[in-house]
C-alpha positions as CSV (number, residue, x, y, z in Angstrom):
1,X,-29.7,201.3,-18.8
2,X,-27.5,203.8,-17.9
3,X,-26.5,204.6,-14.1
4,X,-23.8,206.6,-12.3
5,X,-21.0,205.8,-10.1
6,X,-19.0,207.6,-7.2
7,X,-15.4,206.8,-6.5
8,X,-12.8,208.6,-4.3
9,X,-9.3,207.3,-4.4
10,X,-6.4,208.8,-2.7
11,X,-2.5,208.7,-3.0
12,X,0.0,209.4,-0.5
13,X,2.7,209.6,-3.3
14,X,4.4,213.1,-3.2
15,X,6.6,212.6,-6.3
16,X,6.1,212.6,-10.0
17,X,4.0,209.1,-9.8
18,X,1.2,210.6,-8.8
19,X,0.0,212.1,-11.9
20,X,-0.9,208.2,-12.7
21,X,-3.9,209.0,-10.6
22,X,-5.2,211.5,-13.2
23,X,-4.8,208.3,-15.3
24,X,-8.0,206.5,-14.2
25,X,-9.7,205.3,-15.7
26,X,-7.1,204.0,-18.2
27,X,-6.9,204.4,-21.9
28,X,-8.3,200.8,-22.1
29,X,-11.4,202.2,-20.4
30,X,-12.0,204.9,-22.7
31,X,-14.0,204.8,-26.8
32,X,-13.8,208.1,-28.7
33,X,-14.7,211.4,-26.7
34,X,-13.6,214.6,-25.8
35,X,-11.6,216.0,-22.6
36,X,-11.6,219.1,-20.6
37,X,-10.1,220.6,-17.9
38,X,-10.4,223.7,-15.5
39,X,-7.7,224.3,-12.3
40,X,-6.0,226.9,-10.5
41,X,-2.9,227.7,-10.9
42,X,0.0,230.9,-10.2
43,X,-3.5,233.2,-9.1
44,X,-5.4,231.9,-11.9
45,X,-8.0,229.8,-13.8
46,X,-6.6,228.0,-16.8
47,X,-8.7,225.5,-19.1
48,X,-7.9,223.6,-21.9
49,X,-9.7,221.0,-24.1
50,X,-8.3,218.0,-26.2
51,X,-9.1,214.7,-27.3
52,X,-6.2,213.4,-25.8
53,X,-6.0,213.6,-21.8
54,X,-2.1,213.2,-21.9
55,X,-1.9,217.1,-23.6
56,X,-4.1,218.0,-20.8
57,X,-1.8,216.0,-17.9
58,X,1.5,217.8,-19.3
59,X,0.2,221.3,-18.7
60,X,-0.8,220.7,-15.1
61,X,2.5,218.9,-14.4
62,X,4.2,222.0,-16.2
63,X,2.0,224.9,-14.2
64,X,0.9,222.6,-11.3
65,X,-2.5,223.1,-9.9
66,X,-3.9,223.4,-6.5
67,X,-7.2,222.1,-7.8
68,X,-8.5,220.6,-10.8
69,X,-11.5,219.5,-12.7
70,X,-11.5,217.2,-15.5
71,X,-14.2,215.9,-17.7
72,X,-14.7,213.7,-20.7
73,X,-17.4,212.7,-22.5
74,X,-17.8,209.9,-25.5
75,X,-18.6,210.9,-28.8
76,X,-22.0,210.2,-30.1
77,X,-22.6,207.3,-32.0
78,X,-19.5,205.2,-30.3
79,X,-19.7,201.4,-30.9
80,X,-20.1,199.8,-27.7
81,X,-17.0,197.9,-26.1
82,X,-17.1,194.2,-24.8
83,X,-17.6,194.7,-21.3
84,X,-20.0,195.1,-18.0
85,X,-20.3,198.4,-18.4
86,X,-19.7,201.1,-21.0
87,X,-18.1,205.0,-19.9
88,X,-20.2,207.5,-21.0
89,X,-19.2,210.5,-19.6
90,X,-17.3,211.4,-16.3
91,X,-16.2,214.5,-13.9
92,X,-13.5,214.5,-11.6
93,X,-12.5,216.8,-8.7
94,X,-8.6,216.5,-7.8
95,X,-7.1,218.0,-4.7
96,X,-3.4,217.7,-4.8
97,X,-1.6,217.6,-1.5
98,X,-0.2,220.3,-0.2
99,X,3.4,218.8,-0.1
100,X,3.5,217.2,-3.7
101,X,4.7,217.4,-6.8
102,X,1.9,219.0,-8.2
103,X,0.9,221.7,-5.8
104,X,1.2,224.6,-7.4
105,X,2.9,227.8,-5.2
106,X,0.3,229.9,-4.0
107,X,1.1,233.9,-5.2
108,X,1.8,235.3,-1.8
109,X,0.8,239.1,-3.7
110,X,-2.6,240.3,-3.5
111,X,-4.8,239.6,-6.1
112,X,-6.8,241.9,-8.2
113,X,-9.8,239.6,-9.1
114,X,-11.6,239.4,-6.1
115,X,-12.9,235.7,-6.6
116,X,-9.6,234.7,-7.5
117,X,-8.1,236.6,-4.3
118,X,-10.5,234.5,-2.0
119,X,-9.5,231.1,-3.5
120,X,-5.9,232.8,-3.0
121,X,-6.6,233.0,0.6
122,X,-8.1,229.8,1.1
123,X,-5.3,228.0,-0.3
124,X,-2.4,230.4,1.2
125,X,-3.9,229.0,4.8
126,X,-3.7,225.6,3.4
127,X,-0.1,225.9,2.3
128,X,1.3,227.0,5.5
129,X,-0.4,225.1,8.0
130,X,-1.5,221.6,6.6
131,X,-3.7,219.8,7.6
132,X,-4.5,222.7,10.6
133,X,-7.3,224.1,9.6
134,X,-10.1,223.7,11.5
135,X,-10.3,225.7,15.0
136,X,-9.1,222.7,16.9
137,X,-6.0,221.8,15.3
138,X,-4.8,218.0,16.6
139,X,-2.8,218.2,19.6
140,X,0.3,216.3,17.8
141,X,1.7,216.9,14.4
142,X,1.5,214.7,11.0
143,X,4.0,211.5,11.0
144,X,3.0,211.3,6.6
145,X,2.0,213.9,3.8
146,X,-1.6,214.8,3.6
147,X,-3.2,212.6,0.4
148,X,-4.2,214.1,-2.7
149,X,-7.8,213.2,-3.3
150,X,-9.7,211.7,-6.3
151,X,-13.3,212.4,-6.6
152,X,-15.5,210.8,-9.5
153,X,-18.4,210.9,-10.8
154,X,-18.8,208.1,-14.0
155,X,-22.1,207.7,-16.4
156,X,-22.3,204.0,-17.0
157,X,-24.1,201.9,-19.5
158,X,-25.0,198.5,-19.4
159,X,-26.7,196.4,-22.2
160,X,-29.0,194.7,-19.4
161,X,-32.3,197.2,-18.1
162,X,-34.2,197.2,-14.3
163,X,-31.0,195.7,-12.9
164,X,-31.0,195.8,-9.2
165,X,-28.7,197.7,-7.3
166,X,-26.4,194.4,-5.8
167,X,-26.4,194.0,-9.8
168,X,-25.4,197.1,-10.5
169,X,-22.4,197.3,-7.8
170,X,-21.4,193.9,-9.5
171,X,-21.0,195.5,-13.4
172,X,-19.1,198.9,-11.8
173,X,-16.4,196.5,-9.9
174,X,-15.8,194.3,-13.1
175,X,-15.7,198.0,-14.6
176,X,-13.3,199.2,-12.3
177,X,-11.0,196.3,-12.9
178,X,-11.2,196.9,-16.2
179,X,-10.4,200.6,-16.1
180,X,-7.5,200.7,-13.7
181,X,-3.9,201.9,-15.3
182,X,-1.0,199.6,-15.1
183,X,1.3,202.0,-12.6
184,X,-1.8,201.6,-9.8
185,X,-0.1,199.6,-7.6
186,X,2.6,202.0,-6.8
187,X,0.2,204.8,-6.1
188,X,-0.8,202.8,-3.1
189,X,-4.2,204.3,-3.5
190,X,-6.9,203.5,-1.1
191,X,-10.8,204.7,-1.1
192,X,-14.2,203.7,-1.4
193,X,-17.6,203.8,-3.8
194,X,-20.8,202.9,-4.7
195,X,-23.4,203.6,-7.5
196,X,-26.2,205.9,-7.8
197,X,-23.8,207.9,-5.6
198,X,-25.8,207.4,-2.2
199,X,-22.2,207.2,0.0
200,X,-21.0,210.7,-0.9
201,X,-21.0,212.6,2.1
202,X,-17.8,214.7,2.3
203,X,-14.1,213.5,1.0
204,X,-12.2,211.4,3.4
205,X,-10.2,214.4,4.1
206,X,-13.0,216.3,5.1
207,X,-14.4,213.5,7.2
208,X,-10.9,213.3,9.4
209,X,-11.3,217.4,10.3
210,X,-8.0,218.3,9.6
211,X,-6.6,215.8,12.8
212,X,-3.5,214.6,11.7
213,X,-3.4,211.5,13.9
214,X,-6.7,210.6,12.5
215,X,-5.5,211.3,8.8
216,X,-2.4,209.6,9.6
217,X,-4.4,206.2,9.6
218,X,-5.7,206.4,6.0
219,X,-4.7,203.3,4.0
220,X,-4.1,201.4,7.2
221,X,-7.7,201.4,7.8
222,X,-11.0,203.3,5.8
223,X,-12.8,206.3,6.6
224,X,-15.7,204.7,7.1
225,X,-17.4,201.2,5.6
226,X,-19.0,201.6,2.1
227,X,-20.2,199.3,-0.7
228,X,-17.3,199.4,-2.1
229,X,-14.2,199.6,-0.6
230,X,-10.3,199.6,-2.5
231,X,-7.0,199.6,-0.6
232,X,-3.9,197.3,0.3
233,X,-5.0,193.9,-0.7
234,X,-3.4,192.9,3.0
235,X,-5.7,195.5,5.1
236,X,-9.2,194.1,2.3
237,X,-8.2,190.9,3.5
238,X,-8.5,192.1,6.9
239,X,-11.6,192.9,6.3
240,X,-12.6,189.7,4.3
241,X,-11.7,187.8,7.1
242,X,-13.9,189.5,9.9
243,X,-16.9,189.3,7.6
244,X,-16.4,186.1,6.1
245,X,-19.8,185.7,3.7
246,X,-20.8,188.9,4.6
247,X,-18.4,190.4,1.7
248,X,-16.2,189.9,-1.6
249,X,-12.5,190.2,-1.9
250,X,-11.8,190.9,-5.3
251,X,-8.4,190.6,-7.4
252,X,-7.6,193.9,-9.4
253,X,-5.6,192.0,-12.4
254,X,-1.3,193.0,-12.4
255,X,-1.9,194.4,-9.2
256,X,-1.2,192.1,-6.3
257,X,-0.5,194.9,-3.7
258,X,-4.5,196.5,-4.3
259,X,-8.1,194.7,-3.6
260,X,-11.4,195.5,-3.6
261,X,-14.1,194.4,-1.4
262,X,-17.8,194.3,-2.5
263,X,-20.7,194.7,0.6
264,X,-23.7,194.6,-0.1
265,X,-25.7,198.2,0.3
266,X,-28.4,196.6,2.4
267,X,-26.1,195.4,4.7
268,X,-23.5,198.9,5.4
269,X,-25.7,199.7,8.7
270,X,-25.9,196.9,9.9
271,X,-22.0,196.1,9.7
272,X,-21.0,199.6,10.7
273,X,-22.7,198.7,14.0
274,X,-20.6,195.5,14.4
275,X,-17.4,196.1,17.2
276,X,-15.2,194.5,14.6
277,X,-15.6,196.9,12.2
278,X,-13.9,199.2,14.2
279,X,-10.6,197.2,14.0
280,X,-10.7,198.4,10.4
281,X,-12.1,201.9,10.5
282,X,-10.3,205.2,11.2
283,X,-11.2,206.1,15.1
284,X,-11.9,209.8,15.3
285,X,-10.8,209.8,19.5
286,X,-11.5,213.2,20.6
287,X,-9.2,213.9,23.0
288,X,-6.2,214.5,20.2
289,X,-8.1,217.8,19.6
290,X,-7.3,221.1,21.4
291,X,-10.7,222.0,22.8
292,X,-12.1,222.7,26.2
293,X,-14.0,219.5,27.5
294,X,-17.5,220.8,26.9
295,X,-16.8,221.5,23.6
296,X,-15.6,218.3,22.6
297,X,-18.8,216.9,24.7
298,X,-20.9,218.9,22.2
299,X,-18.5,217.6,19.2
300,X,-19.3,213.9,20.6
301,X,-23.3,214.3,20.7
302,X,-23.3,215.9,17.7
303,X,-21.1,212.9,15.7
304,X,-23.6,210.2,17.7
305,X,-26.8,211.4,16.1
306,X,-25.7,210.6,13.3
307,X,-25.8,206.6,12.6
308,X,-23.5,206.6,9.6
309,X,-20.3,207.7,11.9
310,X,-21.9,207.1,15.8
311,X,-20.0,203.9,15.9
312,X,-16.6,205.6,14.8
313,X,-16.3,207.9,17.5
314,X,-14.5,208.2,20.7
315,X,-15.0,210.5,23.6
């Protein structure tokens, strides 16, 4: 049966390293296929297409990109690989911070495509006010870089059919394992998944509003609880340890400074109600925004009808 598979991982890393992120899944990971790749670049789109991603990752570090999106797909009639689940195809968006390595300049002339002189705009606000962009900006600045941001979609085969989805979740960790590059550990990436991609929402960015002191706490603590949860194996223990049974600490093998912990799906309400889970969950505390008090009242009732972040914020 085949199913699908959402993953976000971020990076903090501003230098080189992070193109290791565009490495996931590894080469290990991978049969015969195809990729491609579309981004924006010095007021433009580029795309190119190999069957090697590496010819594809030394463009982008070349040009730089201030967004990307890469796909790859196997080739028909690939054997099958020894292994919980199979890659059949993927897509993923990157968003490179604004302070790295691989943000590309933004052409501060006017552009003579009009869609490419809108995303010219939008990313010309972005470069010179990060991480300010919403119409109450945090009342302090950043203390780290923003993250760049890993969003992926994956097609997944197993040899196994009607599998539930606890079963499921099981196969696309042991997958995960499996398909993480050797240089993860020093990306220091953190995130969170689950399959049949119920838990996408918005990118954690997104989710924090452009609040710097709430994006500041990113890798110390989630965005939110999920299914699947990856970050510092100290701050997954953490967690382990205030839900005991209730979760799964698992080993990522060669990388002792990254875990994963497995919840159950039937079980994320119920936790996300718990008070402990707020000792490990980004608090979005209005009063660090700029807004007039009925404003941020309106802010607050409008974040409490909705269960899935309720618990999370503060008035």
């Amino acid at each position: 049966m085949t199913f699908k598979l959402y993953l976000e991982l971020a990076s903090r890393r501003q230098d080189d390293v992070l193109v290791d992120l565009l490495r996931f899944p590894g080469e290990p990971a991978l049969s015969e296929g195809a990729w491609s790749a579309r981004w924006w670049s010095d007021g433009r789109t580029r795309r190119k297409s190999a069957p090697d991603r590496e010819v594809i990752l030394a463009e982008i570090k070349e040009s730089g990109c201030n967004e990307l999106t890469l796909s790859w797909r196997a080739a028909s009639g690939t054997p099958s690989m020894p292994m919980a689940a199979q890659l059949l195809g993927l897509e993923i968006q990157f968003s490179p911070s604004f302070t790295s390595s691989l943000w590309a300049s933004v052409p501060t002339r006017q552009l003579k495509s009009r869609q490419d002189e809108r995303i010219r705009r939008t990313f010309s606000a972005a470069d010179s006010a990060p991480g300010q962009i919403l119409a109450f900006p945090s009342a302090a600045k950043a203390k780290l870089p923003a993250p760049s941001l890993l969003e992926c979609s994956f097609e997944l085969q197993c040899d196994t059919k009607d599998l539930g989805e606890g079963d499921l979740q099981k196969r696309a960790i042991d997958w995960i394992r499996f398909a993480v590059p050797r240089s993860f550990d020093a990306l220091d990436a953190f995130g969170y998944g689950c399959v049949h991609e119920r838990c996408r929402r918005m990118n954690m960015a997104a989710s924090m509003g452009g609040v710097s002191t709430w994006s500041d706490q990113l890798g110390e603590r989630f965005e939110n609880i999920y299914p699947i949860l990856v970050g510092g194996t100290e701050l997954c223990l953490r967690v382990k340890s205030g839900l005991g049974e209730g979760c799964s600490l698992i080993d990522i093998p060669n990388q002792p400074g990254t875990a994963i912990v497995s919840i159950a799906p039937e079980d994320i309400s119920e936790i996300r109600q718990e008070p402990k889970a707020k000792d490990w969950v980004v608090i979005r505390d209005l009063s660090a925004l700029n807004a007039p008090a009925a404003t941020l009242d309106e802010m607050y009732k409008r974040s409490a009808a909705v269960p899935a972040l309720a618990p999370f914020y503060k008035r």
